[in-house]
Steps between C-alpha positions, in 0.01 A plus 500: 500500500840705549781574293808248386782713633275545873406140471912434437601738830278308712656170421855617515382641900377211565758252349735448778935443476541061565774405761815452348628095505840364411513308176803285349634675210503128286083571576463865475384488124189735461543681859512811580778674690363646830886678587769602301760227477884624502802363348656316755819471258640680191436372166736332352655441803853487357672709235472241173578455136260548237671305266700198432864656451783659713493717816760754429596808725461814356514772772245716347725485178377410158712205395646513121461215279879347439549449867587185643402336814662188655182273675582375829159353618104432421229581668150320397146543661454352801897561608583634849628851517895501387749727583682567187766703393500836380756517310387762210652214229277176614200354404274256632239278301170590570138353435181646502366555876800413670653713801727751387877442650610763755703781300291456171265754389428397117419255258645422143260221296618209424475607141698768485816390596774243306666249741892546420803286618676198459402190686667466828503868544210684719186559342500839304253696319517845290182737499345505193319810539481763783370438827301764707567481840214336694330354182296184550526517874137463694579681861430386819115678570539623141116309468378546858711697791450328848226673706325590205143500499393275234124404542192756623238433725219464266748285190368170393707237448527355227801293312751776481444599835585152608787491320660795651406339828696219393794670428510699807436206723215633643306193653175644637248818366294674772155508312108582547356227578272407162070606554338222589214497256145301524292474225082438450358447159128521536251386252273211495536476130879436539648195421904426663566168321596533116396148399142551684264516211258837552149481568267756388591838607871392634767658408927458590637701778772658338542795783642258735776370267588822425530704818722187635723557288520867450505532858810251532655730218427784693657438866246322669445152656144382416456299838138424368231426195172388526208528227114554718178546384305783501400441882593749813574182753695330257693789440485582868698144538760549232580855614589324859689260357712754292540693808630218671753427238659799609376729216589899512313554228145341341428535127158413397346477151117570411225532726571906587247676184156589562367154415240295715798251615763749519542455926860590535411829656245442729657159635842686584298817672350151713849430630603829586702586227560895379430570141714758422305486151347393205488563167710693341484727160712282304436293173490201521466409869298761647336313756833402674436486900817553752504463852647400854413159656436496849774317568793767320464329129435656201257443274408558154173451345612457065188477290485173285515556168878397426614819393383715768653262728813560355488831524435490858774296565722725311404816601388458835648172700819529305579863640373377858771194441756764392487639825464254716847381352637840574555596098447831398149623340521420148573771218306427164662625152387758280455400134258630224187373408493347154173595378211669634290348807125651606397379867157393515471631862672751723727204608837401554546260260769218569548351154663171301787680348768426257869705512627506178814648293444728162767479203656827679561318845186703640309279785101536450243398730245281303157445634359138411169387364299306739529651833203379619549345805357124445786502229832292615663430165593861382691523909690215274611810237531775769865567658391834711193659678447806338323753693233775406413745800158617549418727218160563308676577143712334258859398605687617167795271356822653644411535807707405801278208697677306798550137364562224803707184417309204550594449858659717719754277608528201216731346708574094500246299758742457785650135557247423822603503836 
Protein backbone atom coordinates (compact mmCIF):
# COMPACT_ATOMS: atom_id res chain seq x y z
CA UNK A 1 0.00 0.00 0.00
CA UNK A 2 1.70 3.55 -0.71
CA UNK A 3 0.77 6.94 -0.13
CA UNK A 4 -2.04 9.22 -2.16
CA UNK A 5 0.30 12.02 -3.14
CA UNK A 6 3.19 9.00 -4.45
CA UNK A 7 0.33 7.06 -5.86
CA UNK A 8 -0.79 10.72 -7.65
CA UNK A 9 3.11 11.37 -9.04
CA UNK A 10 3.15 8.09 -10.59
CA UNK A 11 0.05 8.64 -12.61
CA UNK A 12 0.87 12.15 -13.66
CA UNK A 13 4.59 10.31 -15.09
CA UNK A 14 2.90 8.06 -16.62
CA UNK A 15 -0.10 10.02 -18.14
CA UNK A 16 1.21 11.08 -21.42
CA UNK A 17 0.40 14.84 -23.53
CA UNK A 18 -2.52 13.56 -26.65
CA UNK A 19 -1.68 14.87 -30.22
CA UNK A 20 -3.19 18.00 -30.86
CA UNK A 21 -6.28 17.79 -33.77
CA UNK A 22 -8.06 20.65 -35.45
CA UNK A 23 -11.64 21.15 -34.35
CA UNK A 24 -14.40 23.62 -35.90
CA UNK A 25 -15.03 26.29 -33.51
CA UNK A 26 -19.25 25.77 -34.14
CA UNK A 27 -18.00 22.05 -32.39
CA UNK A 28 -15.39 23.00 -29.98
CA UNK A 29 -17.87 23.09 -26.93
CA UNK A 30 -16.19 21.22 -23.93
CA UNK A 31 -12.51 21.07 -25.58
CA UNK A 32 -9.63 21.95 -24.43
CA UNK A 33 -7.22 24.40 -26.01
CA UNK A 34 -3.89 22.64 -26.85
CA UNK A 35 -2.17 26.39 -28.18
CA UNK A 36 -2.84 29.75 -27.44
CA UNK A 37 -5.18 31.23 -30.00
CA UNK A 38 -4.42 35.05 -31.04
CA UNK A 39 -6.60 37.77 -32.13
CA UNK A 40 -6.42 37.77 -35.64
CA UNK A 41 -8.37 41.27 -35.56
CA UNK A 42 -9.09 44.07 -33.04
CA UNK A 43 -12.21 44.12 -31.17
CA UNK A 44 -14.56 46.14 -32.16
CA UNK A 45 -13.11 46.38 -35.28
CA UNK A 46 -14.32 49.94 -35.96
CA UNK A 47 -14.55 52.98 -33.73
CA UNK A 48 -18.62 52.90 -32.80
CA UNK A 49 -21.38 54.58 -30.90
CA UNK A 50 -22.61 53.43 -27.72
CA UNK A 51 -25.70 55.04 -27.98
CA UNK A 52 -28.53 56.04 -30.12
CA UNK A 53 -27.86 59.95 -30.53
CA UNK A 54 -25.41 62.33 -32.38
CA UNK A 55 -21.70 62.00 -33.31
CA UNK A 56 -20.37 65.36 -32.56
CA UNK A 57 -16.63 66.54 -32.80
CA UNK A 58 -15.16 67.67 -29.86
CA UNK A 59 -11.34 67.84 -30.26
CA UNK A 60 -10.57 66.75 -26.83
CA UNK A 61 -12.90 69.71 -25.71
CA UNK A 62 -15.75 69.39 -23.30
CA UNK A 63 -18.78 70.64 -25.19
CA UNK A 64 -21.22 73.16 -23.16
CA UNK A 65 -24.79 72.57 -23.07
CA UNK A 66 -26.54 75.64 -25.22
CA UNK A 67 -24.56 74.76 -28.27
CA UNK A 68 -26.06 74.06 -31.43
CA UNK A 69 -25.20 71.66 -34.09
CA UNK A 70 -26.63 71.59 -37.65
CA UNK A 71 -27.05 67.47 -38.71
CA UNK A 72 -25.89 66.76 -42.05
CA UNK A 73 -26.06 62.87 -42.17
CA UNK A 74 -26.89 59.36 -40.23
CA UNK A 75 -25.04 56.69 -39.70
CA UNK A 76 -26.90 53.30 -38.43
CA UNK A 77 -25.35 49.78 -37.71
CA UNK A 78 -24.48 47.95 -40.42
CA UNK A 79 -23.52 51.35 -42.60
CA UNK A 80 -20.27 51.43 -44.63
CA UNK A 81 -17.57 53.68 -43.34
CA UNK A 82 -18.50 57.55 -44.33
CA UNK A 83 -16.36 60.27 -44.75
CA UNK A 84 -17.99 63.08 -43.03
CA UNK A 85 -17.29 66.45 -42.33
CA UNK A 86 -15.53 67.93 -39.61
CA UNK A 87 -16.77 70.86 -39.35
CA UNK A 88 -16.62 71.63 -35.36
CA UNK A 89 -20.63 72.88 -35.79
CA UNK A 90 -22.22 69.47 -37.40
CA UNK A 91 -23.80 66.62 -36.21
CA UNK A 92 -24.67 63.40 -37.49
CA UNK A 93 -27.51 60.96 -36.19
CA UNK A 94 -26.21 58.10 -34.69
CA UNK A 95 -27.57 54.59 -33.43
CA UNK A 96 -26.29 52.22 -31.18
CA UNK A 97 -23.35 50.03 -32.86
CA UNK A 98 -23.05 51.89 -35.88
CA UNK A 99 -19.55 53.01 -37.45
CA UNK A 100 -18.51 56.22 -36.27
CA UNK A 101 -18.16 58.91 -39.33
CA UNK A 102 -14.56 59.96 -40.10
CA UNK A 103 -13.84 63.32 -38.05
CA UNK A 104 -16.21 62.34 -35.08
CA UNK A 105 -14.90 61.43 -31.82
CA UNK A 106 -18.14 61.65 -29.43
CA UNK A 107 -21.53 60.87 -28.78
CA UNK A 108 -24.52 63.02 -27.41
CA UNK A 109 -27.84 60.60 -26.50
CA UNK A 110 -30.60 60.94 -28.15
CA UNK A 111 -32.12 62.19 -24.95
CA UNK A 112 -30.29 64.88 -24.22
CA UNK A 113 -30.65 67.03 -26.93
CA UNK A 114 -33.99 69.24 -28.28
CA UNK A 115 -34.41 69.14 -32.11
CA UNK A 116 -34.78 73.03 -33.07
CA UNK A 117 -35.78 74.67 -36.46
CA UNK A 118 -38.42 75.37 -38.67
CA UNK A 119 -39.50 72.89 -41.27
CA UNK A 120 -37.71 73.25 -44.48
CA UNK A 121 -34.64 74.35 -42.72
CA UNK A 122 -31.67 71.68 -41.88
CA UNK A 123 -32.10 69.57 -39.04
CA UNK A 124 -30.81 71.30 -35.77
CA UNK A 125 -30.38 70.31 -32.30
CA UNK A 126 -29.15 72.24 -28.97
CA UNK A 127 -27.21 70.20 -26.19
CA UNK A 128 -29.10 69.78 -23.35
CA UNK A 129 -26.40 69.07 -21.05
CA UNK A 130 -22.55 68.88 -21.43
CA UNK A 131 -20.83 66.50 -23.46
CA UNK A 132 -17.38 64.95 -22.49
CA UNK A 133 -15.34 64.41 -25.26
CA UNK A 134 -15.18 60.72 -26.23
CA UNK A 135 -18.26 59.73 -24.10
CA UNK A 136 -20.23 56.71 -25.31
CA UNK A 137 -17.68 55.82 -27.91
CA UNK A 138 -16.50 51.87 -27.82
CA UNK A 139 -12.82 52.04 -29.66
CA UNK A 140 -11.57 50.04 -32.19
CA UNK A 141 -9.58 46.97 -29.93
CA UNK A 142 -11.00 48.85 -26.93
CA UNK A 143 -12.46 44.90 -26.06
CA UNK A 144 -9.72 42.84 -27.73
CA UNK A 145 -6.44 44.47 -29.57
CA UNK A 146 -5.44 42.37 -32.72
CA UNK A 147 -2.66 39.84 -31.93
CA UNK A 148 -3.80 39.50 -28.59
CA UNK A 149 -3.64 36.33 -26.98
CA UNK A 150 -7.02 35.47 -25.94
CA UNK A 151 -7.28 31.67 -25.07
CA UNK A 152 -4.38 29.38 -23.09
CA UNK A 153 -3.30 26.12 -23.84
CA UNK A 154 -4.95 24.23 -21.15
CA UNK A 155 -8.72 26.70 -21.35
CA UNK A 156 -11.85 24.78 -21.88
CA UNK A 157 -14.28 25.91 -23.95
CA UNK A 158 -17.18 26.54 -23.00
CA UNK A 159 -20.12 29.13 -24.23
CA UNK A 160 -18.28 32.33 -23.66
CA UNK A 161 -15.32 31.11 -25.17
CA UNK A 162 -17.29 30.39 -28.26
CA UNK A 163 -18.68 33.47 -28.37
CA UNK A 164 -15.54 35.40 -28.46
CA UNK A 165 -14.57 33.01 -31.21
CA UNK A 166 -17.50 34.16 -32.94
CA UNK A 167 -16.83 37.57 -32.81
CA UNK A 168 -13.33 37.35 -33.85
CA UNK A 169 -14.06 35.12 -36.77
CA UNK A 170 -11.98 32.57 -35.72
CA UNK A 171 -13.21 29.35 -37.64
CA UNK A 172 -11.06 26.50 -36.30
CA UNK A 173 -9.40 25.72 -32.44
CA UNK A 174 -6.21 23.61 -32.42
CA UNK A 175 -7.21 21.14 -29.51
CA UNK A 176 -6.08 17.77 -27.61
CA UNK A 177 -7.56 15.35 -29.04
CA UNK A 178 -10.36 14.07 -26.21
CA UNK A 179 -8.98 10.41 -24.04
CA UNK A 180 -10.43 7.78 -25.50
CA UNK A 181 -11.89 5.98 -22.54
CA UNK A 182 -13.07 2.09 -22.24
CA UNK A 183 -14.95 1.00 -19.55
CA UNK A 184 -15.53 -2.76 -17.67
CA UNK A 185 -18.09 -3.14 -14.97
CA UNK A 186 -17.51 -6.49 -13.42
CA UNK A 187 -19.86 -8.32 -11.23
CA UNK A 188 -21.97 -11.28 -11.81
CA UNK A 189 -24.57 -9.88 -9.55
CA UNK A 190 -25.00 -6.83 -11.89
CA UNK A 191 -27.90 -6.27 -13.73
CA UNK A 192 -27.59 -3.42 -17.09
CA UNK A 193 -31.31 -3.36 -18.03
CA UNK A 194 -33.61 -1.20 -15.63
CA UNK A 195 -36.88 -2.97 -16.45
CA UNK A 196 -35.11 -6.56 -15.82
CA UNK A 197 -36.76 -7.71 -12.67
CA UNK A 198 -33.74 -8.92 -10.03
CA UNK A 199 -33.27 -12.33 -9.03
CA UNK A 200 -31.95 -13.21 -5.76
CA UNK A 201 -28.73 -11.63 -5.00
CA UNK A 202 -28.87 -9.09 -8.21
CA UNK A 203 -28.40 -5.90 -7.88
CA UNK A 204 -28.35 -2.52 -10.67
CA UNK A 205 -25.09 -1.51 -12.06
CA UNK A 206 -25.09 1.94 -11.29
CA UNK A 207 -21.03 2.40 -11.76
CA UNK A 208 -21.40 2.14 -15.38
CA UNK A 209 -24.04 4.90 -15.76
CA UNK A 210 -22.14 6.98 -13.82
CA UNK A 211 -18.54 6.92 -14.99
CA UNK A 212 -20.14 7.45 -18.70
CA UNK A 213 -21.20 10.28 -17.91
CA UNK A 214 -18.76 11.82 -15.58
CA UNK A 215 -16.19 10.86 -17.90
CA UNK A 216 -18.02 12.71 -20.92
CA UNK A 217 -18.20 15.72 -18.38
CA UNK A 218 -14.74 15.40 -17.77
CA UNK A 219 -12.91 15.45 -21.36
CA UNK A 220 -13.03 12.08 -22.38
CA UNK A 221 -14.62 9.96 -25.19
CA UNK A 222 -15.88 6.66 -23.67
CA UNK A 223 -15.18 4.55 -26.94
CA UNK A 224 -16.43 1.49 -24.83
CA UNK A 225 -18.84 -0.20 -21.93
CA UNK A 226 -19.35 -3.58 -21.27
CA UNK A 227 -20.77 -5.23 -17.91
CA UNK A 228 -18.75 -9.18 -17.37
CA UNK A 229 -19.00 -11.54 -14.85
CA UNK A 230 -16.74 -12.34 -12.38
CA UNK A 231 -14.66 -14.63 -14.90
CA UNK A 232 -10.78 -13.96 -16.07
CA UNK A 233 -11.57 -15.13 -19.96
CA UNK A 234 -14.54 -13.19 -20.12
CA UNK A 235 -12.84 -10.33 -18.94
CA UNK A 236 -9.82 -11.35 -20.95
CA UNK A 237 -12.36 -10.88 -24.12
CA UNK A 238 -13.87 -7.55 -23.16
CA UNK A 239 -10.48 -6.04 -22.30
CA UNK A 240 -9.51 -6.94 -26.17
CA UNK A 241 -12.36 -5.60 -27.40
CA UNK A 242 -11.89 -2.22 -25.48
CA UNK A 243 -8.45 -2.19 -26.69
CA UNK A 244 -9.54 -2.50 -30.06
CA UNK A 245 -11.92 0.34 -29.80
CA UNK A 246 -9.02 2.39 -29.58
CA UNK A 247 -9.09 2.93 -25.76
CA UNK A 248 -6.04 5.00 -23.99
CA UNK A 249 -7.31 4.36 -20.97
CA UNK A 250 -9.36 1.17 -19.17
CA UNK A 251 -11.50 1.81 -16.07
CA UNK A 252 -12.65 -1.21 -14.31
CA UNK A 253 -15.03 -1.57 -11.33
CA UNK A 254 -14.88 -4.47 -8.59
CA UNK A 255 -13.03 -7.52 -8.74
CA UNK A 256 -9.43 -5.83 -7.36
CA UNK A 257 -10.03 -6.51 -3.04
CA UNK A 258 -8.78 -9.48 -1.42
CA UNK A 259 -11.88 -11.55 -2.19
CA UNK A 260 -11.90 -15.20 -3.66
CA UNK A 261 -13.19 -13.72 -7.21
CA UNK A 262 -11.31 -10.62 -7.12
CA UNK A 263 -8.89 -11.73 -10.50
CA UNK A 264 -8.17 -8.33 -11.86
CA UNK A 265 -4.62 -8.53 -10.67
CA UNK A 266 -3.43 -11.71 -11.43
CA UNK A 267 -5.20 -11.85 -15.00
CA UNK A 268 -3.43 -8.45 -16.07
CA UNK A 269 0.20 -9.75 -14.55
CA UNK A 270 -0.98 -12.90 -17.33
CA UNK A 271 -0.84 -10.43 -20.19
CA UNK A 272 2.16 -8.69 -19.39
CA UNK A 273 0.93 -5.76 -17.93
CA UNK A 274 3.09 -3.55 -15.13
CA UNK A 275 1.32 -2.82 -11.95
CA UNK A 276 2.65 0.18 -10.90
CA UNK A 277 0.38 -0.51 -7.70
CA UNK A 278 -2.28 -1.31 -5.57
CA UNK A 279 -3.97 -0.17 -2.87
CA UNK A 280 -3.65 2.84 -1.62
CA UNK A 281 -4.15 4.50 2.09
CA UNK A 282 -7.18 6.29 1.25
CA UNK A 283 -10.85 6.05 2.63
CA UNK A 284 -12.96 4.92 0.84
CA UNK A 285 -11.23 3.17 -2.07
CA UNK A 286 -8.20 1.76 -0.69
CA UNK A 287 -7.86 -1.12 -2.79
CA UNK A 288 -7.64 0.99 -6.05
CA UNK A 289 -5.10 -0.88 -8.60
CA UNK A 290 -3.22 1.33 -11.47
CA UNK A 291 -1.20 0.15 -14.12
CA UNK A 292 0.27 0.02 -17.80
CA UNK A 293 -1.24 -2.36 -20.41
CA UNK A 294 1.03 -4.03 -22.56
CA UNK A 295 -0.04 -2.40 -25.30
CA UNK A 296 0.65 1.64 -23.87
CA UNK A 297 -3.04 1.92 -22.10
CA UNK A 298 -3.78 2.79 -18.87
CA UNK A 299 -5.56 1.15 -16.54
CA UNK A 300 -7.33 1.60 -13.40
CA UNK A 301 -8.55 -0.99 -11.13
CA UNK A 302 -11.76 1.23 -8.87
CA UNK A 303 -13.15 -0.98 -6.15
CA UNK A 304 -17.01 -1.52 -6.44
CA UNK A 305 -18.77 -0.16 -3.90
CA UNK A 306 -20.22 3.10 -5.68
CA UNK A 307 -18.56 5.50 -3.64
CA UNK A 308 -15.13 4.32 -3.75
CA UNK A 309 -15.52 4.19 -7.37
CA UNK A 310 -16.16 7.64 -7.44
CA UNK A 311 -13.50 8.54 -5.67
CA UNK A 312 -11.21 6.81 -7.91
CA UNK A 313 -12.46 8.38 -10.75
CA UNK A 314 -12.11 11.69 -9.18
CA UNK A 315 -9.01 11.55 -7.65
CA UNK A 316 -7.09 9.37 -9.70
CA UNK A 317 -8.34 8.98 -13.60
CA UNK A 318 -9.55 12.54 -13.53
CA UNK A 319 -5.93 14.00 -12.80
CA UNK A 320 -4.47 11.34 -15.40
CA UNK A 321 -7.30 12.94 -17.94
CA UNK A 322 -6.14 16.42 -16.86
CA UNK A 323 -2.96 15.75 -18.26
CA UNK A 324 -3.40 13.94 -20.98
CA UNK A 325 -5.44 17.11 -22.19
CA UNK A 326 -2.45 19.21 -21.40
CA UNK A 327 -4.38 21.27 -18.33
CA UNK A 328 -2.51 22.21 -15.51
CA UNK A 329 -2.44 19.98 -12.13
CA UNK A 330 -5.36 21.00 -10.24
CA UNK A 331 -5.18 23.43 -7.09
CA UNK A 332 -7.83 22.51 -4.30
CA UNK A 333 -9.23 25.46 -1.92
CA UNK A 334 -8.65 25.98 1.56
CA UNK A 335 -11.78 26.40 3.73
CA UNK A 336 -12.47 25.53 7.46
CA UNK A 337 -13.87 22.61 8.79
CA UNK A 338 -17.28 23.12 10.35
CA UNK A 339 -17.19 20.90 13.20
CA UNK A 340 -14.90 18.46 14.53
CA UNK A 341 -13.93 15.13 12.49
CA UNK A 342 -11.91 11.96 14.31
CA UNK A 343 -10.39 9.49 11.55
CA UNK A 344 -10.92 6.04 12.39
CA UNK A 345 -7.56 5.08 10.76
CA UNK A 346 -4.30 6.74 9.86
CA UNK A 347 -5.94 7.46 6.42
CA UNK A 348 -6.51 9.97 3.97
CA UNK A 349 -9.91 10.34 4.06
CA UNK A 350 -11.73 11.59 0.77
CA UNK A 351 -15.15 12.61 2.11
CA UNK A 352 -19.01 13.60 0.89
CA UNK A 353 -18.78 17.22 1.67
CA UNK A 354 -21.06 20.13 1.72
CA UNK A 355 -19.62 24.05 1.14
CA UNK A 356 -21.74 26.21 2.82
CA UNK A 357 -22.12 30.14 3.67
CA UNK A 358 -22.57 31.45 7.55
CA UNK A 359 -24.81 34.69 8.28
CA UNK A 360 -21.24 36.59 8.19
CA UNK A 361 -20.40 35.46 4.50
CA UNK A 362 -17.79 32.90 6.10
CA UNK A 363 -17.51 29.57 3.74
CA UNK A 364 -17.36 26.30 6.08
CA UNK A 365 -16.51 22.95 5.08
CA UNK A 366 -19.32 20.57 6.34
CA UNK A 367 -18.69 16.92 6.66
CA UNK A 368 -21.93 14.75 5.86
CA UNK A 369 -23.51 11.85 7.65
CA UNK A 370 -23.33 8.68 5.81
CA UNK A 371 -20.02 8.39 4.24
CA UNK A 372 -20.01 4.97 4.06
CA UNK A 373 -19.22 3.94 0.86
CA UNK A 374 -22.35 1.61 -0.23
CA UNK A 375 -24.25 5.01 0.36
CA UNK A 376 -25.24 6.92 -3.11
CA UNK A 377 -28.03 9.20 -1.93
CA UNK A 378 -26.12 11.58 0.51
CA UNK A 379 -23.37 12.08 -3.04
CA UNK A 380 -27.10 13.55 -3.95
CA UNK A 381 -26.52 16.37 -0.88
CA UNK A 382 -22.70 16.71 -1.33
CA UNK A 383 -21.35 19.69 -3.68
CA UNK A 384 -17.40 19.16 -2.76
CA UNK A 385 -14.88 16.39 -1.71
CA UNK A 386 -13.59 17.43 1.38
CA UNK A 387 -10.33 16.08 2.27
CA UNK A 388 -8.73 14.90 5.68
CA UNK A 389 -4.88 13.99 5.39
CA UNK A 390 -3.49 11.18 7.25
CA UNK A 391 -3.58 12.07 10.85
CA UNK A 392 -4.18 9.84 14.06
CA UNK A 393 -6.01 12.78 16.18
CA UNK A 394 -8.96 14.88 15.95
CA UNK A 395 -9.22 17.42 13.03
CA UNK A 396 -10.61 20.51 15.16
CA UNK A 397 -13.42 22.84 13.52
CA UNK A 398 -11.49 25.76 11.94
CA UNK A 399 -9.18 24.13 10.41
CA UNK A 400 -8.04 24.72 6.87
CA UNK A 401 -8.85 21.16 4.86
CA UNK A 402 -8.46 21.17 0.90
CA UNK A 403 -12.12 20.85 -0.44
CA UNK A 404 -12.27 19.55 -4.36
CA UNK A 405 -15.30 20.61 -6.51
CA UNK A 406 -17.12 17.79 -7.67
CA UNK A 407 -15.22 17.33 -10.85
CA UNK A 408 -12.23 18.78 -11.86
CA UNK A 409 -13.34 19.98 -15.01
CA UNK A 410 -17.47 20.13 -14.86
CA UNK A 411 -17.40 21.03 -18.21
CA UNK A 412 -20.51 20.36 -20.84
CA UNK A 413 -20.21 16.63 -22.62
CA UNK A 414 -18.81 17.75 -25.92
CA UNK A 415 -21.27 17.71 -29.05
CA UNK A 416 -19.62 14.20 -30.57
CA UNK A 417 -17.46 14.07 -33.34
Amino acid sequence: MIAYDEALAIILREARPLPIETCATSRALGRIVAAPVVSPAALPPFDNSAMDGYALHSGAQMLAAGRTFEVRGAQVAGDAHSDATQDARAAWEIMTGARLPDGFDTVVPVEQVECIGLPGEPARIRLGADVTAAQHVRRRGEDVPEHAEILRAGDCVQPQQLMLLAALGIAEVGVARRPRVAILTTGRELVDDPAQALASGEIRNSNGPFLEARLGMAGAQVVHRRTVNDDPDQFRVALADALAAGADVVVSTGAVSMGRHDFIPGTLRSLGARLHFHKVAIRPGKPLLFARLAGGALFFGLPGNPVSCAVGLRFFVEPALRAMLGMAPEIPVRVPLAADYSPRAPLRFLLKGRLDCDASARMHAHVLAGQESFRILPLLESNAWIVIPETMGTVAAGTLVDVHGLGHLQAPAPIPA
